[in-house]
N, C-alpha and C positions, 0 to 999 in steps of 0.2 A: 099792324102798328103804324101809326101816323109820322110823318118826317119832323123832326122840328123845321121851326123858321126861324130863323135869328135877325134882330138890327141891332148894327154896331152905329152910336153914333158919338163924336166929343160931349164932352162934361169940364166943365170947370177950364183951370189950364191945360192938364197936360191928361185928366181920365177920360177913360171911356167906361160910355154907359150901354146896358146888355140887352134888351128885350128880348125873351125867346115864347116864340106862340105856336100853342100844339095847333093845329088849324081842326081835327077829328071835332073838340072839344070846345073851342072859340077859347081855351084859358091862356092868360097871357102873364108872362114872372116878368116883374121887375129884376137884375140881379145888382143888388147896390142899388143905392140913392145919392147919387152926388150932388145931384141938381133934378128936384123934381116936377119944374117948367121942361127940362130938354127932355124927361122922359113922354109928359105927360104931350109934348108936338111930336116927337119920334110917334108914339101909340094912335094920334091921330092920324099923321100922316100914313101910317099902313092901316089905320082903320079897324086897329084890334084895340080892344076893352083890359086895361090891366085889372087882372083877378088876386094876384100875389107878389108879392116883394120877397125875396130872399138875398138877409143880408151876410157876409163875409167875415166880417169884424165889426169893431164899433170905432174905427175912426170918422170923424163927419163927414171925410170925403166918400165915405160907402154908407153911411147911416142917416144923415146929417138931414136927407129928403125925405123920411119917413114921417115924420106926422105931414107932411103938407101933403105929399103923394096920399095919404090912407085918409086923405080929409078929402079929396078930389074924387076918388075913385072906390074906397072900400075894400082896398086891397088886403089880407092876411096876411101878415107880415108872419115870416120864420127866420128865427137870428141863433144863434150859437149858444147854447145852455150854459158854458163857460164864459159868458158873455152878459148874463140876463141883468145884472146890477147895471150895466155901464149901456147899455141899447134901451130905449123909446121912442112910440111905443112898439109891443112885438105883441102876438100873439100866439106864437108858439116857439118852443124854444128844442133844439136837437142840437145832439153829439154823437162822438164816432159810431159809424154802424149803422145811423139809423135813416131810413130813405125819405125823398117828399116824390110830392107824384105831382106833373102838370098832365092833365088828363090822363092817356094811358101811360103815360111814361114817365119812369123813374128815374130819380138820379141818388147816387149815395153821396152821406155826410163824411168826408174825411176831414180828422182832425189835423191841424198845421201849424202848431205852435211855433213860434219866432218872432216873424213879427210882431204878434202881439202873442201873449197866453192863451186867447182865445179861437183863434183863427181858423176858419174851416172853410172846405169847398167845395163845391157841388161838381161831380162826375155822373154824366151821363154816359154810363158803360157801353148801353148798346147799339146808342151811338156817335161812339166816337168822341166825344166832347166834353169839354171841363172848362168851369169859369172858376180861375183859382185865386180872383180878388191880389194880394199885395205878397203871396207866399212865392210863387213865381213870374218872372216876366223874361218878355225875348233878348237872349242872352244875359239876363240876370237875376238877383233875385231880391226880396222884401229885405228892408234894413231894422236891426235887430231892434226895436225899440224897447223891446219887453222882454222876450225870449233870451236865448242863450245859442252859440254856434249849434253845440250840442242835438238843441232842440232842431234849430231849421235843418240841420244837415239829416236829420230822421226823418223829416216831413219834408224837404225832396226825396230821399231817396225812396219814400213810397210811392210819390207822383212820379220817379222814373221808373216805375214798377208795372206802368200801366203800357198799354199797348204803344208800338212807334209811331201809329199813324192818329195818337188822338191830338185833337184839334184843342190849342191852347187859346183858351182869350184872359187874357191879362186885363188888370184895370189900369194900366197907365199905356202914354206912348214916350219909353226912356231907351228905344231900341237901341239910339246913335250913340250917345254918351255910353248906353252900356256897353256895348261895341270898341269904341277907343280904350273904355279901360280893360274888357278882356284880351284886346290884345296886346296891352302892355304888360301883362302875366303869360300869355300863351301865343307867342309871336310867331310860332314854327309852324302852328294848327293849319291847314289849307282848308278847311270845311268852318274853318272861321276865318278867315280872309277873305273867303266867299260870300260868305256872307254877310260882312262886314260891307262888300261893295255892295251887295243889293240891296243893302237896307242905305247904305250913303244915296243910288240913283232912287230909290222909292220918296225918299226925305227930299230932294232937292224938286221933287213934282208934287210936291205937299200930300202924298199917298201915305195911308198908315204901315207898318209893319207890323201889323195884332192884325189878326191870330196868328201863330206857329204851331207849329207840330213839333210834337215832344223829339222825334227821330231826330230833327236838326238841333233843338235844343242838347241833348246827350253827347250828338258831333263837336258841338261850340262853344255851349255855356260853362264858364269854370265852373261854375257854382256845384253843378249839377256832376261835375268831374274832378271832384275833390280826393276818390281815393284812385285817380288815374297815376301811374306813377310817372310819366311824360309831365302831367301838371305838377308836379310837386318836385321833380327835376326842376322843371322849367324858373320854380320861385324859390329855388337852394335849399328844398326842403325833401331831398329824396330820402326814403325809410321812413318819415314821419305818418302817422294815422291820418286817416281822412276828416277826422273832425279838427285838429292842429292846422291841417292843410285848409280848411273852409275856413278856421277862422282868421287866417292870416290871410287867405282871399280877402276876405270880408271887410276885414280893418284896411285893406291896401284899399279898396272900393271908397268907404268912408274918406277917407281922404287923401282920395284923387281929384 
């Protein structure tokens, strides 16, 4: 089985965009289209042909490069079946369960309602990796536009379901800001303290902080520790449920 290759490179203001290339096979995913000039010099500069786009959700910041990329390239677009009214153009459409393959390797469709109703993301189990679009990010998570606390605290808690060592890439870079505000809910944590300064010394050398690994994210991220009793202590909310707890995370988040 062939390794992936991945480029991470900026989109817009503050996304990143994904390329992952099987090399066995020469196929090359898009994941997201934020901008699809940055994807389309990323794929020259390594010299791989995009074959597919797999998108996330249908905000424009992940969708929004789809006709220009598939006008450029020819790419097969795959977008989220709970999704298919509000995404063009796609050409095939998947929900939970169901896999896509770049060459030999697969990745499965988890569904992640919150952010938006439709939101899903792609997990490469065997190895290791998951591009989970706007439902998670380092030390935080997607803001509820659509969804319900309910919904997104189900849909982390299946991405924390996954092994500790898999490698997260997020579509944005909000590690700093997310950072001050989880430790203004979880100020006692020392595996977010921690990490809090290395994402402050990565930021002040213009270095990103995407990817993480879910193990630190589970140590750090409230979001992701909503039914910890230490976090629900920590915001006067000890005995309360974990979904009570996320959502009053959540609203403190909003307006911070």
């Amino acid at each position: 089985m062939s390794k992936l290759e991945i480029r991470q490179f900026p989109c817009l203001s503050d996304n990143y965009g994904y390329l992952v290339h099987d090399p066995a096979s020469g196929e090359t995913v898009a994941i997201d289209t934020p901008d699809a000039d940055a994807y389309l010099a990323a794929a020259a500069e390594a010299g791989w042909t995009i074959t597919q786009i797999w998108n996330t959700h249908h905000h424009f910041d992940h969708a929004g490069g789809n006709a220009a990329l598939k006008a450029a390239t020819g790419a097969r677009i795959t977008a989220p079946a709970y999704d298919k009214h509000r995404i063009s153009p796609a050409d095939v459409f998947v929900e939970d369960g169901d896999t896509v393959q770049l060459g030999d390797m697969s990745a499965d469709v988890v569904f992640t309602p919150g952010h938006t109703t439709g939101h899903i993301v792609y997990h490469f189990a065997s190895g290791h990796v998951a591009f989970v679009g706007d439902t998670l990010f380092a030390l935080g998570c997607g803001r509820l536009f659509e969804g319900s606390p309910s919904d997104m605290w189900a849909s982390l808690s299946r991405l924390r379901q996954w092994p500790d060592d898999t490698v997260i890439y997020c579509a944005h870079e909000y590690t700093q800001s997310n950072a001050a505000f989880a430790l203004s809910v979880d100020p006692a944590n020392g595996a977010l303290k921690a990490y809090a300064d290395e994402v402050a010394a990565l930021r002040a050398r213009g270095l990103p902080t995407v990817p993480t690994r879910l193990s630190r994210e589970k140590a750090a991220n409230p979001f992701l520790r909503a039914d910890d009793p230490a976090l629900a202590a920590a915001i006067g909310m000890a005995g309360q449920d974990a979904v009570a707890v996320f959502a009053e995370v959540r609203a403190r988040k909003d307006a911070f």
